[in-house]
C-alpha positions as CSV (number, residue, x, y, z in Angstrom):
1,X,5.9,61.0,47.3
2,X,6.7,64.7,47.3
3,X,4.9,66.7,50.2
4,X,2.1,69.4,49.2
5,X,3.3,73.1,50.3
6,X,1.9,74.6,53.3
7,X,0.0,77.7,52.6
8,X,2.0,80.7,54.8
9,X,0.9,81.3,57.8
10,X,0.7,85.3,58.1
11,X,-1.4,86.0,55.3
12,X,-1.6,86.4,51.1
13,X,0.0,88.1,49.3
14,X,0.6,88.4,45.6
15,X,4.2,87.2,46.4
16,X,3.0,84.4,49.0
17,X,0.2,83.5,46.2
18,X,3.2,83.4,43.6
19,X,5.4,81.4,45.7
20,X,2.5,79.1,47.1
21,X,0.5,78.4,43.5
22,X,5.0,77.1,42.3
23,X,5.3,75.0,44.8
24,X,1.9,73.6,44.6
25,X,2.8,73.0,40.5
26,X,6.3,72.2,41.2
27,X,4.9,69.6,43.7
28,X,2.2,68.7,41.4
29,X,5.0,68.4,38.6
30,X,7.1,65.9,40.8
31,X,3.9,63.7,41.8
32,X,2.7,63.3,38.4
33,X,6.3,62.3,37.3
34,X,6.5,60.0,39.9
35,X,3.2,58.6,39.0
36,X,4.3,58.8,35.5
37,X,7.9,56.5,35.8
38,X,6.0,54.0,38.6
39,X,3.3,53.2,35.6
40,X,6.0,53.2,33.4
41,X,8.2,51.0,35.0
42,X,4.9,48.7,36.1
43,X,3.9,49.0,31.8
44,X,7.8,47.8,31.4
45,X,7.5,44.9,33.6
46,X,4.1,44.0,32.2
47,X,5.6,43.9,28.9
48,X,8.7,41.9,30.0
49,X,6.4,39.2,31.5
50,X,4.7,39.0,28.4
51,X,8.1,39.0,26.2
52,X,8.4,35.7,28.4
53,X,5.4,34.5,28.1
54,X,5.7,34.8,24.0
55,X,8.5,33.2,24.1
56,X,7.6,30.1,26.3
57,X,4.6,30.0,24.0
58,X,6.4,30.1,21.1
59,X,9.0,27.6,22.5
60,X,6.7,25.6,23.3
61,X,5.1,25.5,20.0
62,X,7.9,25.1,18.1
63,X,8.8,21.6,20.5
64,X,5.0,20.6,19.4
65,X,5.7,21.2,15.6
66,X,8.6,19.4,16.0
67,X,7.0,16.4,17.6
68,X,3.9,16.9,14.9
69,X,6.1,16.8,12.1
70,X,7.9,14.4,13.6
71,X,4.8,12.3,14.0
72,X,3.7,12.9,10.4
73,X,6.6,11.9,9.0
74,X,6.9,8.4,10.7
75,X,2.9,8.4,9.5
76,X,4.4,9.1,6.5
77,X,6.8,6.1,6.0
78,X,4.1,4.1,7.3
79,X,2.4,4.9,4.5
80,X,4.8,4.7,1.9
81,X,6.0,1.5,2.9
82,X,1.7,0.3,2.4
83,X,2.0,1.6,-0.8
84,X,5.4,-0.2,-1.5
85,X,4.1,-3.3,0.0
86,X,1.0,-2.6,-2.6
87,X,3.2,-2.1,-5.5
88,X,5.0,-5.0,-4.9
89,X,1.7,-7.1,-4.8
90,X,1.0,-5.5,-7.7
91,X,4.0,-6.4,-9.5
92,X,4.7,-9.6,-8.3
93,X,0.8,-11.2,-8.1
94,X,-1.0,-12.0,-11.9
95,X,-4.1,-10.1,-13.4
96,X,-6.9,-12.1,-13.4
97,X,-7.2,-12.4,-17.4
98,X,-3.9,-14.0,-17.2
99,X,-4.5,-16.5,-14.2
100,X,-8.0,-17.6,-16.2
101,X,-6.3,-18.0,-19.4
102,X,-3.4,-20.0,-17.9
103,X,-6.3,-22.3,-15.9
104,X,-8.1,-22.9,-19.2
105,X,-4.4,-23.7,-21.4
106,X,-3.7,-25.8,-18.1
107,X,-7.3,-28.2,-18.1
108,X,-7.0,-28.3,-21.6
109,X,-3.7,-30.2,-21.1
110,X,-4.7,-32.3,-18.3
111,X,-7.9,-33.3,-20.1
112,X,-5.3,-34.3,-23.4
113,X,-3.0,-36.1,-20.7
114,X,-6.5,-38.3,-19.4
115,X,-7.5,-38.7,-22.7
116,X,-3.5,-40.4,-23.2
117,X,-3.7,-42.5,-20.4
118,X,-7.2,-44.0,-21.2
119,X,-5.7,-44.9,-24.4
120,X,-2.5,-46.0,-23.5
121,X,-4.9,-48.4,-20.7
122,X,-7.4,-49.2,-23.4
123,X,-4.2,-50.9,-25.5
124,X,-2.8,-52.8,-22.2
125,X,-6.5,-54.2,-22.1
126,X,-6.2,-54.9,-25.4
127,X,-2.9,-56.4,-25.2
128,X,-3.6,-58.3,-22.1
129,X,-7.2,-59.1,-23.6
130,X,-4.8,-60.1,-26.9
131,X,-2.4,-62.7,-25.1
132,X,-5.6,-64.1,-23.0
133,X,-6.9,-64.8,-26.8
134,X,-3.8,-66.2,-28.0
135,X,-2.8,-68.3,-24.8
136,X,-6.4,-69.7,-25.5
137,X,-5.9,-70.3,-28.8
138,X,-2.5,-71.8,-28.4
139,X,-4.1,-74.0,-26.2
140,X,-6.9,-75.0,-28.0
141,X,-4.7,-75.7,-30.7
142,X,-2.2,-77.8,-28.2
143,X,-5.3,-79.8,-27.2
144,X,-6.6,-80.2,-31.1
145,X,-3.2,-81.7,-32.2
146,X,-3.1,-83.4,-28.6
147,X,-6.3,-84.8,-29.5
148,X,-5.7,-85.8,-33.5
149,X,-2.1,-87.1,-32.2
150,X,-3.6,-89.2,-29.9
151,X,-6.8,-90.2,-32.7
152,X,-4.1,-90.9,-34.8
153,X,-2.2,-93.3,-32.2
154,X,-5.2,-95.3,-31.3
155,X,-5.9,-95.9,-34.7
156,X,-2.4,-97.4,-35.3
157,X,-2.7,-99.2,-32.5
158,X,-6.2,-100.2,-33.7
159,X,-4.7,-101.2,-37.1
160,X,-1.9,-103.2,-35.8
């Protein structure tokens, strides 16, 4: 820092006031100048820190969007493989309409195909019931003409 000037020793003058009042404004001058580049040099030093800081910030931000977006997107494949697993539900499963009219065609065909087989039984009763009858009645015709052959045989032998 620049020294203030000494006021002379002997006594004022107009000269000594002259010379005394420069020095004190040229020392003033050189002070405030002084003063003036240490606050601009401290303002330059602020404004450097904060140029870092900015950028940090902003370099730090710009990793976080990254990682956001980053995030998002994977969110966002997520989601569009839901909605391609939905679609392909969609595509591949029946509408209800259909399934229910398909159920109805299908009992109506299974209560036809009951309705065949108790026939097709009811004739292989019959059928069975039919030979039972005609066994019988073979039989009893066997035991008539068994029984009239014999009849006639005895009365041969009778006659004889």
């Amino acid at each position: 820092m620049a020294e203030r000037p000494q006021p002379p020793i002997e006594g004022w003058t107009v000269l000594t006031s002259l010379t005394y009042l420069s020095d004190l404004i040229g020392s003033n001058d050189r002070r405030y100048d002084q003063r003036f580049n240490d606050m601009h040099a401290n303002v330059d030093q602020k404004f450097q820190a904060q140029r870092e800081a900015v950028v940090a910030a902003m370099t730090a931000a710009s990793v976080a969007v990254s990682k956001a977006e980053a995030a998002a997107e994977k969110r966002l494949d997520a989601v569009n493989e839901f909605r391609g697993t939905l679609a392909d539900q969609q595509r591949n499963l029946m509408p209800r309409a259909e399934a229910e009219a398909t159920m109805h065609a299908m009992q109506k065909e299974i209560a036809d195909l009951k309705q065949q087989i108790d026939s097709i039984r009811d004739r292989g009763i019959g059928v069975r019931g039919g030979w039972g009858y005609a066994v019988g009645a073979i039989g009893l015709l066997a035991g008539t003409i068994g029984a009239i052959m014999t009849g006639i045989a005895l009365f041969e032998k009778a006659q004889r």
